[in-house]
Each structure stands twice: as structure tokens, then as C-alpha cells.
C-alpha positions in Angstrom: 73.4 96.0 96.8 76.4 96.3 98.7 77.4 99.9 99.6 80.3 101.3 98.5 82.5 100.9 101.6 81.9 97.2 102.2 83.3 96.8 98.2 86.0 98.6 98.5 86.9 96.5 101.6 86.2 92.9 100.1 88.2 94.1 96.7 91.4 95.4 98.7 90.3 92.0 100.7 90.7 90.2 97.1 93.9 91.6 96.7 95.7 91.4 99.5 95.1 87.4 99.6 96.2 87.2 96.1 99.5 88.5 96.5 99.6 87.0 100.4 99.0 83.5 98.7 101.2 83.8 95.6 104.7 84.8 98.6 103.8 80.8 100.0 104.6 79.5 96.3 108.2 79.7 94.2 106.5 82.2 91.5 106.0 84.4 94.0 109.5 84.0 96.0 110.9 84.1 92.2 109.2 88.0 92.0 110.2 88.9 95.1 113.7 87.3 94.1 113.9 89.3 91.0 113.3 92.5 92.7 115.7 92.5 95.5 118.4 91.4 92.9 117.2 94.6 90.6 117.5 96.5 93.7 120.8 95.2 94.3 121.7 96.6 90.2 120.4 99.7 90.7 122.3 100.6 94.2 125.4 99.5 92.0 125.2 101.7 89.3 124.2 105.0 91.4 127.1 103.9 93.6 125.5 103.8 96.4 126.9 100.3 97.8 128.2 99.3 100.9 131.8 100.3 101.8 134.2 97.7 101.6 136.1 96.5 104.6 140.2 98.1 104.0 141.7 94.8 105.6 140.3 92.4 102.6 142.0 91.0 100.1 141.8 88.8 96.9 144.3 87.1 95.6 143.3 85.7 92.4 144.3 82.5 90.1 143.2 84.5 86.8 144.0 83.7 83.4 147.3 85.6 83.6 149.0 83.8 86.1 147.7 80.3 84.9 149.8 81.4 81.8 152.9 82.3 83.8 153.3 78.8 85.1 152.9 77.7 81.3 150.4 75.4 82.1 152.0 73.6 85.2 148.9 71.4 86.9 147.0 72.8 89.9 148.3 69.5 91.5 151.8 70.5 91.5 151.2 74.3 92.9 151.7 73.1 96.6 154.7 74.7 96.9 153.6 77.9 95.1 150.9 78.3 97.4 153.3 78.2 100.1 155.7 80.6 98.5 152.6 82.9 98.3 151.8 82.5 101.6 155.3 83.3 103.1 155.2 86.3 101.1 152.2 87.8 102.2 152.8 87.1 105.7 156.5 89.0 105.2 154.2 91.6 104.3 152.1 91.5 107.4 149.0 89.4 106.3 147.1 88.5 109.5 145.0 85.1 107.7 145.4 83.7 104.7 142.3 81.2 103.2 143.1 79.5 100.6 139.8 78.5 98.5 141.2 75.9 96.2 140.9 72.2 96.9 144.6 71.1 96.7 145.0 67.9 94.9 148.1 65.1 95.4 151.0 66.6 96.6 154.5 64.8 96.5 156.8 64.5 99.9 159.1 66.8 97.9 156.5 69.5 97.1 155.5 68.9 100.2 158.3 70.7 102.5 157.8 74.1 101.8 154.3 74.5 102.7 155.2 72.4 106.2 157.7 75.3 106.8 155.3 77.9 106.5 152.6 75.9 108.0 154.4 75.5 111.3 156.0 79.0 110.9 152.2 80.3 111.3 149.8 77.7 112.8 146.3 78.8 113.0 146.7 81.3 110.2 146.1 79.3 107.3 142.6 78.0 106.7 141.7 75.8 103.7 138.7 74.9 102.1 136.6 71.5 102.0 133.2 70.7 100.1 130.4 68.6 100.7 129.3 66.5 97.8 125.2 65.8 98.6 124.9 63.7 96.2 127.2 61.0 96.9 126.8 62.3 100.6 130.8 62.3 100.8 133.7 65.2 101.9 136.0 66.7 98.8 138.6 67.5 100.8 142.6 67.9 100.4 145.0 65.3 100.4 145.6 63.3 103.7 149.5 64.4 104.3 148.0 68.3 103.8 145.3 67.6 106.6 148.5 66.2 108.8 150.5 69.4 108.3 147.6 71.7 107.9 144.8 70.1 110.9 141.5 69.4 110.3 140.1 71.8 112.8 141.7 74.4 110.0 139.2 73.4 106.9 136.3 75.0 106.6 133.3 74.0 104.4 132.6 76.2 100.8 128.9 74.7 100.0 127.3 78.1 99.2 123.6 78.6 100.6 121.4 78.6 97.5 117.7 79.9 96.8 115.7 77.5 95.1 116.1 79.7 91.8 119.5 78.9 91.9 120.9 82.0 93.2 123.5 82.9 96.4 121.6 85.4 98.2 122.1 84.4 102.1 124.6 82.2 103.7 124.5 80.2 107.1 127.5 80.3 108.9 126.1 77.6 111.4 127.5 74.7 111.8 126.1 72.2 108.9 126.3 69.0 111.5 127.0 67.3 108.0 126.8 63.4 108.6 126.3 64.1 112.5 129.9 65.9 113.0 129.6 69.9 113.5 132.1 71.9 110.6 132.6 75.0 110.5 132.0 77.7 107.1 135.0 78.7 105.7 133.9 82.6 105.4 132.9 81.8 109.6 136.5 80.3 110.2 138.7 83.4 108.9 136.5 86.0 110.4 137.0 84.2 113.6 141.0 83.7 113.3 141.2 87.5 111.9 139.0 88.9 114.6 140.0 86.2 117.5 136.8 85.3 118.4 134.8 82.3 118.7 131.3 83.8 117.7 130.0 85.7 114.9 127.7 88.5 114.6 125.2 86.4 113.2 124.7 83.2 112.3 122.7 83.5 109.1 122.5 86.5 107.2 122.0 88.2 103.6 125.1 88.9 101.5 125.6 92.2 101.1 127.5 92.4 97.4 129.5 95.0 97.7 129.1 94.9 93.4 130.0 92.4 90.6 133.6 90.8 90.4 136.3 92.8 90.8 134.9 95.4 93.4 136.1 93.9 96.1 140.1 95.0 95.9 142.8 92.1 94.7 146.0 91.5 93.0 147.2 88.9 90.6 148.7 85.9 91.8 151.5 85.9 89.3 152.1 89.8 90.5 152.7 88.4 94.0 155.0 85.8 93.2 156.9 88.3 91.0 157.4 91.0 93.6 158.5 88.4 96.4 160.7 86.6 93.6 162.1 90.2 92.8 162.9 90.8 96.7 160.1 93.8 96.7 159.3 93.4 100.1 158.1 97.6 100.4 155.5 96.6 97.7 154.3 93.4 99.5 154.1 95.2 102.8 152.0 98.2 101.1 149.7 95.0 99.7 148.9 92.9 102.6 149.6 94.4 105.7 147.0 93.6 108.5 145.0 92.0 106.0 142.8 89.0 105.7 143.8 87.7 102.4 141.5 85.2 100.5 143.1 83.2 97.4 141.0 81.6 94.7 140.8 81.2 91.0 138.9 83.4 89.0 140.3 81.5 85.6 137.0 80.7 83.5 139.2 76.9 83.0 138.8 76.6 86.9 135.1 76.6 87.0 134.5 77.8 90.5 132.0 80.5 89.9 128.6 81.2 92.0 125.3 82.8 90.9 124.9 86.3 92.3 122.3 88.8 92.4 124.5 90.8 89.8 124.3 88.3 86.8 123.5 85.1 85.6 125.7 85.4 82.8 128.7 86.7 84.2 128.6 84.8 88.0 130.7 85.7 90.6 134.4 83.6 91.6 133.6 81.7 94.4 136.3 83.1 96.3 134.5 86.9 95.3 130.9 85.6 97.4 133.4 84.6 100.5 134.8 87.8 100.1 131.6 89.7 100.0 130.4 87.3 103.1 133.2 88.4 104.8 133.0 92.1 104.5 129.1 91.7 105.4 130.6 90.5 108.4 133.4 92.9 109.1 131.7 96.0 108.0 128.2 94.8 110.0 126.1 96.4 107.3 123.4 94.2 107.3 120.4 93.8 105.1 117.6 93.5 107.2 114.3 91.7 106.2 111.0 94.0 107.4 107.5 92.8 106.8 105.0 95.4 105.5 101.9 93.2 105.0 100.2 95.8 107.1 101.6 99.0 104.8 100.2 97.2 101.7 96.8 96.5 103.1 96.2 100.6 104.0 97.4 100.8 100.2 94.9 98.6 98.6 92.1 100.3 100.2 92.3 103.7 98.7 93.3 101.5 95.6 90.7 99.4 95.6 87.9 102.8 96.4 89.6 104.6 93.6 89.2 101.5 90.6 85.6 100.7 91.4 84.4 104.9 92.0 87.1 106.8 89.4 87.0 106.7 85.2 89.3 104.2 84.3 92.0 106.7 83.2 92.0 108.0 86.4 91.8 104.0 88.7 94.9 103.1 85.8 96.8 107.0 86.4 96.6 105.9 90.4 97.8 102.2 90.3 100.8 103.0 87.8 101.3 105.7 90.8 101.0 103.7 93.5 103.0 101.0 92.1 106.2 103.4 91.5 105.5 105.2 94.7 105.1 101.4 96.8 108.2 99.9 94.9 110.2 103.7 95.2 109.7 102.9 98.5 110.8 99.4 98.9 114.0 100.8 97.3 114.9 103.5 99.5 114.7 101.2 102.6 116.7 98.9 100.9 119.0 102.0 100.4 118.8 102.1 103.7 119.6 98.3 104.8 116.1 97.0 104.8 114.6 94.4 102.8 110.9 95.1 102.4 108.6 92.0 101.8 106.5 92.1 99.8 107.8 94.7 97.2 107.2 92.5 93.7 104.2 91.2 95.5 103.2 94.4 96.2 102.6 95.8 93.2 101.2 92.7 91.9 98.4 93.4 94.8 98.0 96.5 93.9 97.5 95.7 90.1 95.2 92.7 91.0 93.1 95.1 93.1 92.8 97.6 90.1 92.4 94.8 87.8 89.5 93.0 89.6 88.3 96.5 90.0 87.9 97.3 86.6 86.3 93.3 85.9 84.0 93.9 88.4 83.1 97.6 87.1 83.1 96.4 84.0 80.2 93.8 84.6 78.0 96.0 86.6 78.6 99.7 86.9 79.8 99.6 83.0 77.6 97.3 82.0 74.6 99.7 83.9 76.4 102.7 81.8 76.2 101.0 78.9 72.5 99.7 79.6 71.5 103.9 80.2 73.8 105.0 76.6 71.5 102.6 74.9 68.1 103.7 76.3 69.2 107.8 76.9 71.9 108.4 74.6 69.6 109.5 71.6 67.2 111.3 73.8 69.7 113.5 76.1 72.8 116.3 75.6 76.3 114.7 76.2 76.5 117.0 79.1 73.3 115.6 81.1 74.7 112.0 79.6 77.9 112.7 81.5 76.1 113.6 84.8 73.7 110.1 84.5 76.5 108.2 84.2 78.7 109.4 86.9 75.7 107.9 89.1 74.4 105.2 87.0 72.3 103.0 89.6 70.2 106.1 90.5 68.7 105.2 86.7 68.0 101.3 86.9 64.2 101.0 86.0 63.3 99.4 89.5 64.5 102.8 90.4 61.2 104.5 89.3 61.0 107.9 91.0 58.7 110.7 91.2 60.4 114.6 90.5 58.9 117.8 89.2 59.6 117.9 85.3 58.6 120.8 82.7 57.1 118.8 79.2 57.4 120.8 76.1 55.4 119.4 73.1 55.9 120.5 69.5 54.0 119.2 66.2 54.3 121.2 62.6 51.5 123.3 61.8 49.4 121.5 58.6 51.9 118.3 58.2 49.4 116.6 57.2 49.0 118.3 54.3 52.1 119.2 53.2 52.7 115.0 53.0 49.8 114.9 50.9 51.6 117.4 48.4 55.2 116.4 49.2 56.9 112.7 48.1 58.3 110.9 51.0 61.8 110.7 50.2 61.4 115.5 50.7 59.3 115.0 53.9 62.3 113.0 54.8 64.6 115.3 54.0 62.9 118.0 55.4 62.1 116.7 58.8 65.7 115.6 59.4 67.1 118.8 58.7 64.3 119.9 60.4 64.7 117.9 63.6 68.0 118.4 63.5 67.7 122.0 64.1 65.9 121.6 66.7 67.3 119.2 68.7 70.5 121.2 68.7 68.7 123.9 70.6 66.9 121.3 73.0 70.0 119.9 74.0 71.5 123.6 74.4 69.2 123.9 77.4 69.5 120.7 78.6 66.3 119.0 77.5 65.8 114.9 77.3 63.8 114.5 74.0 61.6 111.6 74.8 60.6 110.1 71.1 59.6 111.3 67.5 56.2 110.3 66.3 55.4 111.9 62.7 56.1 115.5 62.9 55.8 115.5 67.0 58.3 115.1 69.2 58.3 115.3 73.1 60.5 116.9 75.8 61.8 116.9 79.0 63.6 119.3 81.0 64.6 118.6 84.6 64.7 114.8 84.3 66.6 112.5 84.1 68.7 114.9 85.5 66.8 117.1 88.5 66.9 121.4 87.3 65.4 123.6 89.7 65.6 126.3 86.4 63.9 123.6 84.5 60.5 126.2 83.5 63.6 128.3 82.1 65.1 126.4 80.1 62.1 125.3 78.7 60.7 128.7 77.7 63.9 129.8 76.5 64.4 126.8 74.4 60.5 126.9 72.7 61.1 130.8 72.1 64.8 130.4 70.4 63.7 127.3 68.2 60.4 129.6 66.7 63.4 132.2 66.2 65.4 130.0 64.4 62.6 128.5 62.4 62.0 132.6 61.4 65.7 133.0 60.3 65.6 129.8 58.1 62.4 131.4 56.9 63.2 134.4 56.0 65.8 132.6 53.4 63.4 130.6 52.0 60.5 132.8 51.2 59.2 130.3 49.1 58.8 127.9 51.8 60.3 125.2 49.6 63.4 123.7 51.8 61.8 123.5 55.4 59.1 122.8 57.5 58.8 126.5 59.7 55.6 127.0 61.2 55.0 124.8 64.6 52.8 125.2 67.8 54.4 124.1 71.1 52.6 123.6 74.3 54.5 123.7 78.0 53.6 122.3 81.7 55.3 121.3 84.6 54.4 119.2 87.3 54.7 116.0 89.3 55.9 112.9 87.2 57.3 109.5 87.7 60.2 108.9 85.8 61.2 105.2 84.8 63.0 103.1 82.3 59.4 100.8 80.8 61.0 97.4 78.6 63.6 94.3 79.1 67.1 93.9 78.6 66.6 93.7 74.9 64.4 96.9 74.7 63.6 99.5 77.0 62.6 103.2 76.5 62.5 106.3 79.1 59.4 108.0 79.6 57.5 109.9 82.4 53.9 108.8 83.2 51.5 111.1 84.9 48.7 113.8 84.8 51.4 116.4 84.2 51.9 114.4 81.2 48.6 114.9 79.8 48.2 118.2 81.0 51.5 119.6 78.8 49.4 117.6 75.5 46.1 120.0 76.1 47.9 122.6 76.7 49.7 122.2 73.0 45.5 121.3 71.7 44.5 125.0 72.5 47.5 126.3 70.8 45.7 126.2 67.2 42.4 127.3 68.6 44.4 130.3 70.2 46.6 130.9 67.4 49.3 131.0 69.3 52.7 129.2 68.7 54.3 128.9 72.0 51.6 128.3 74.5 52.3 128.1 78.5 50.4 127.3 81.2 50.1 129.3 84.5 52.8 127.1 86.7 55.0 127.4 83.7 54.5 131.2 83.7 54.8 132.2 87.3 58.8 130.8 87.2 60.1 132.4 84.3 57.9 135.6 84.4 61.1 137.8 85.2 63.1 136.1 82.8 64.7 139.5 80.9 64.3 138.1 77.3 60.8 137.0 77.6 57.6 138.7 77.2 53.8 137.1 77.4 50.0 137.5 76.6 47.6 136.3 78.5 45.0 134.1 76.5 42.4 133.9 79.3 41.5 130.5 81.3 39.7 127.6 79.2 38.6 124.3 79.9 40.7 121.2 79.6 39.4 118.2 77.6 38.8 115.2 79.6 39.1 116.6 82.7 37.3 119.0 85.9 38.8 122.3 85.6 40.5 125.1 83.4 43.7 126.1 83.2 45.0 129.4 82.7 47.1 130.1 79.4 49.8 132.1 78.4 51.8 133.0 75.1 55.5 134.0 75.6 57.6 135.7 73.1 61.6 136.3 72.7 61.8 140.5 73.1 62.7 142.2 69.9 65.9 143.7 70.1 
């Protein structure tokens, strides 16, 4: 048998490759998926997101302004684009993206975005998309990319998980059909901070929350207030600002899976938004490893499913589950990204789980093996104390331990069966026994079996009692008590059986389960054994009803609520020797 240690090990062992194995397949990236984007929620709703940059701004194509142009076609808005973008740079916009794909665009609607293009070259960055799947560029018209420059486009493609969801971007160049292009979200932070590098090159998206958190006006409102000659209001709007324009309109389309929905996904130009102010603000979400912290978690796991009731082993997973994936949260409060965190917990319920399997097929099934032989024989309390240590009871466990026997018979059974029909013997030894065995288990005897009207007892075994002559004594003396009480109301000795003899030893025996898996009994075997037996045989010849021997009588001699007679030494039956006897008594009050 393996000790307890080396278990506990393997099962925390059994664990930990679990939930190791399940993080190399999509199910388990999907968990840990799941609860970084739940993690993501919750910091939302407790409003405890990350800042957002002060110099962003989205201007959005919403439903509104699509209805202000009364329908006009996104392929005529050239020149409303431009009028946009001259009146956010009156207003002292530094960079102005535009994520919208313009479409053809006349000579005549042409002009005024030329005008403002060469007004503020390198200022203006517009979007372009790689199509994989016919491995082509969507990209604006061919006299825009004259006016505008190719080295001012800057690819939208949004990094996606394999669940479908924008969680990280690279900012890298793609090297898409062997040229190197930029990211869009890479191109304005460079232009707005002049810089050719970027913090990082790949990175998770800090959300800053769903759409609409990051701040942003209407695109009808702008045209209005430049239309109106409200150049106070635009300056208060987009002053040093890095201004991103996009639709938002559900017509348009352009929306991107988040960690905040899948039924409400995020504007495109909202997740270059949030990429940017990850990249402004620097508040990065780091990814930590804590393979290590889950392993010293499984242990104590793993020690507690396969040693503690299974109340307890299930109380300290659902504990150590909130605790591990409380504390996944918190660093993520904190900017770090703890993997694994769904895994985790799915260790730690695997661990508890193959616990209780493994439990349940030897230690329960040995619990359920000594209920079946013991659990008519012993007091729930000594029940409870086998089975906290149920191996210690397997009958190749045989064991020798010093055990007190009582034996008890009725005085003249024999003949009251003769007088008596069996359905009132049957009656009366039931209530009979039942009284009895009451007080037995009381003081923590093991009744070993019923034959007839005799029954033996054990006390001190299965569980060891050094008191075990006590509780003996005491036990003998208060069940001829109690036979005198039942007695005394029925004078006519009509209901019950109330005269018995009883007989006590201790000694020596060897304790062992004797039988198979379909049958097996307890029982004690040894000289002791017999001894206890002629000890009840001189009991009648005595006329004595609680009968002791010697051993017996030197332990529980100062026992208070006793008192004894000594009946002299005689000789035992089938053996050298006597034995000295004693009868004790329960002191009248």
C-alpha cells in the first residue's frame, strides 16, 4: 500500500497534468478565454478600468448623421470627410485617421480633400484591408492614394483568437505578399507621438469598457458646429487630439468581437481606439505563468480529498477554487494576466474529484466493507472511530490486544420456551435484547453475536480502552439493575425475560475479521475467550449473577459504585488451574 504522502503527490501529480494538457488544446484556451473576458466584465462594472487617454477622440458615422445626409452614398462623402477634417484641424486636432474605406470619388468631389490634404501632409492616415481569402488589398481609390500617399494607409485586419474574439493585436509589420505595411492603430500613434517605434510590438488590448467609453461626438454635430462658424466649440472638442473617425451605424457593418459581448460587438473604429489608448496610457496587461502556484495548491488539495469527510475535501475545493480564481482577479486588477486561472480550478476540481473516485473505491469501499461486518455489533460512537482509520480493520490485519469478554445467557430459557409459543419468546427476547444492547453500547461494548438467549461482548476492541474492565463491570451491574426495574413492574413475570447470569474476563486475544467478501464476521479467538465462558459456567453453581474473575476485579476494585464478594478459587473445566472468583454488585443508594 502506498503511504499517504506518495498519494497525495501522484493525485496532485494527476491533476496538475490534467489541466497542464487541456491549456495545449482550444477547450482549454476557450476556458482560459472565457475567464479573462469575465474578468474584463467584472473590472467594468466595479469601475475599476483603465483610465482613458484625454487626447482620444471618436468621431462616429452613427445612425444620426447617416440620416442627416438623407441617405447620400458613402461613395460621394469625399468631400465631407474633408470638410470634417478641416474642421477639426481649425480646432487643433494633431492626427486625424480615418477608418472607412473610401469608395469612387469624382475629380469634382475630389478637390476639397486635395486642399486639406496638402494643407496637412502626414496628418491624415487612412485605412486599407487585407482580404485572405482572395489574398488581395481593399484599399481606396487610386486618385485618393495619389493625393493621400501610400506610405499614409495603414492596415485594419484585427488579430483574432481562434474563438473568434479580438483580444491582442500585433502592430508588426504583416510583410503581407512580401511587402512590409504598417497597422493603422501603429501609424497614428507614431504620427501623434513622432516617433518611429512603439512600446511594444504585440500586446493585449486593454478595453477601457464596451462602446461608448471611450469619449466621441457625432459626426453630424461636427459638421453642424463648423457649418454654424462655432469655432470655440470645435477648439474645446479637438484640440491636441488624435481623432479617429469610423461608423458605428449597424447599416455599416464594421463591428469587431470583444471581450465585452458577443451580442453587442464593438465599432471597429472603438477596438483602434482602445488599441490606441493601451498604447498612450502604457497600461499593459501582462501575461504571468503560475504553473508552479497551482502545483503547491493541489497538494494540500489533493491530502485534504483522499484524508477529510467528503463534506469537508468538497467545503475546501469550493474554497480553494474562489480563493485561486479571487486571486487571478486581483492581479488582473492589477495588470497581470494569470495563466492558468480557468484551468486552475478545473485542476483543482479534477484533483478533488479523482480524490473522491479513488476514495470511493478503496477507503469507502473498506468503510463500507467494516459497516457491514461491525455495524450491528458496535455503538455509533466506536463505529465513527473505526472508520476514521479503516485499514487498521482489513482482516489480514489480524492483531493481538487485551480485551474484557462479558457473557450473558437467561437463567431457565430453556424452559420458559417449553411453556411459552415462539411468536412471545420472540417478543420477549427482542424487547429484551433491546434493552440490553442499549446499555452495552452506553459503555462502549462490541456485541459479538446472538445465539438463543446468549449473547457475547467485547469491550476494548475493535476499538483499544485502557478502562475496558470498567466499562465492563459497570455495564453487567446496570443491565441486572435494569432488568430489576422492569421487574418490579411486572410482578407477574409475564412481559420479560429478568433473571440472567453473566460471566467477565480479560486477557490477551487476537482480533480479526474470519469470512470472504460476500460474508465475514468479527470475532476474537483465544484462551481468554474460553476463560470469560467458565467463568459464566460457575455462575449457576455459585448463585451468583454477575460473576468476575480476579484480573477483572483488581482494575475496577475502586470503582465508587461497585461492591464485591469473594466466592473463593475453583477449578476450571478443561484446563490446569483455578481461578479466583468474584461477584460485584451496583451500591444501594
Amino acid at each position: 500500500m502506498l503511504n499517504d504522502k506518495i498519494k497525495s503527490l501522484l493525485l496532485a501529480l494527476i491533476g496538475f497534468s490534467i489541466a497542464w494538457a487541456a491549456s495545449l488544446t482550444n477547450l482549454g484556451e476557450s476556458l482560459e478565454y472565457q475567464v479573462y473576458d469575465g474578468f474584463v466584465r467584472l473590472r467594468h462594472r466595479q469601475e475599476k478600468g483603465p483610465r482613458v487617454d484625454p487626447r482620444l477622440l471618436v468621431v462616429k458615422v452613427d445612425e444620426k448623421s447617416r440620416q442627416a445626409l438623407d441617405g447620400l452614398p458613402m461613395a460621394l462623402w469625399l468631400p465631407l470627410y474633408a470638410e470634417l477634417f478641416e474642421a477639426a484641424f481649425s480646432g487643433g486636432a494633431q492626427v486625424i485617421g480615418l477608418d472607412v474605406i473610401t469608395g469612387y470619388a469624382p475629380e469634382e468631389l475630389l478637390m476639397p480633400f486635395v486642399d486639406v490634404a496638402m494643407e496637412h501632409p502626414d496628418q491624415i492616415v487612412f485605412v486599407d484591408f487585407y482580404d485572405k481569402e482572395s489574398d488581395t488589398f481593399v484599399r481606396p481609390t487610386d486618385n485618393v492614394r495619389a493625393v493621400l500617399g501610400d506610405h499614409n494607409l495603414g492596415l485594419s485586419n484585427s488579430l483574432r483568437d481562434h474563438d473568434g474574439v479580438n483580444r491582442r493585436q500585433l502592430l508588426s509589420d504583416w510583410k503581407i505578399q512580401g511587402t512590409g505595411h504598417p497597422f493603422f492603430s501603429r501609424l497614428l500613434y507614431e504620427r501623434f507621438q513622432q516617433t518611429s517605434e512603439v512600446p511594444r510590438e504585440e500586446f493585449l488590448i486593454n478595453y477601457t469598457g464596451p462602446s461608448g467609453t471611450i469619449p466621441n461626438v457625432s459626426f453630424s454635430d461636427v459638421l453642424d458646429w463648423a457649418r454654424q462658424g462655432d469655432t470655440e466649440r470645435l477648439q474645446s472638442v479637438f484640440e491636441g487630439k488624435l481623432v479617429l473617425i469610423g461608423s458605428t451605424a449597424k447599416a455599416d457593418q464594421d463591428f469587431v468581437i470583444s471581450p465585452f459581448s458577443r451580442q453587442y460587438p464593438l465599432p471597429g473604429v472603438e477596438v483602434h481606439a482602445n488599441i490606441l489608448n493601451t498604447l498612450l496610457t502604457g497600461q499593459w496587461l501582462e501575461p504571468r505563468g503560475a504553473w508552479v502556484w497551482l502545483a503547491l495548491i493541489l497538494l494540500p488539495m489533493a491530502w485534504v480529498s483522499l484524508e477529510r469527510p467528503l463534506a469537508v475535501s468538497t467545503g475546501v475545493c469550493v474554497l480553494s477554487s474562489l480563493c485561486w480564481i479571487g486571486g487571478c482577479y486581483f492581479a488582473f486588477l492589477s495588470g497581470l494576466v494569470v495563466a492558468p486561472a480557468g484551468l486552475g480550478v478545473l485542476g483543482l476540481a479534477l484533483t478533488y474529484l479523482t480524490g473522491y473516485l479513488y476514495r470511493f473505491n478503496t477507503v469507502e469501499k473498506e468503510k463500507r466493507r467494516i459497516r457491514g461486518v461491525f455495524g450491528k455489533y458496535v455503538s455509533p460512537d466506536v463505529m465513527e472511530a473505526m472508520l476514521k482509520f479503516p485499514e487498521d480493520h482489513r482482516p489480514e490485519k489480524a492483531k493481538s490486544q487485551r480485551v474484557t469478554v462479558m457473557f450473558s445467557d437467561i437463567n431457565d430459557f430453556s424452559t420458559a420456551c417449553e411453556k411459552l409459543e415462539p411468536e412471545e419468546v420472540t417478543r420477549r427476547l427482542n424487547a429484551y435484547f433491546g434493552e440490553m444492547t442499549n446499555i452495552i453500547y452506553s459503555h462502549q461494548g462490541t456485541i459479538i453475536r446472538f445465539i438463543g438467549d446468549e449473547f457475547m461482548v467485547l469491550f476494548g476492541a475493535p476499538k483499544a480502552n485502557d478502562k475496558s474492565e470498567e466499562m465492563a463491570v459497570l455495564s453487567a451491574v446496570r443491565m441486572v439493575d435494569r432488568l430489576n426495574q422492569l421487574s418490579a413492574k411486572d410482578p407477574d413475570g409475564t412481559d420479560g425475560f429478568y433473571e440472567v447470569k453473566i460471566g467477565i474476563h480479560v486477557g490477551d486475544m487476537i482480533l480479526t475479521s474470519i469470512g470472504n467478501e460476500l460474508r465475514s464476521d468479527y470475532n476474537c479467538i483465544g484462551d481468554s475467550t474460553n476463560m470469560a465462558a467458565r467463568v459464566l459456567s460457575l455462575t449457576k453453581p455459585l448463585g451468583a449473577t454477575v460473576l468476575i474473575s480476579e484480573d477483572v476485579k483488581e482494575k475496577v476494585e475502586n470503582r465508587p459504585e461497585l461492591e464485591f464478594k469473594d466466592l473463593g478459587v475453583h477449578p476450571v473445566k478443561g484446563r490446569k488451574g483455578e481461578i479466583r472468583v468474584y461477584e460485584a454488585f451496583l451500591k444501594k443508594n
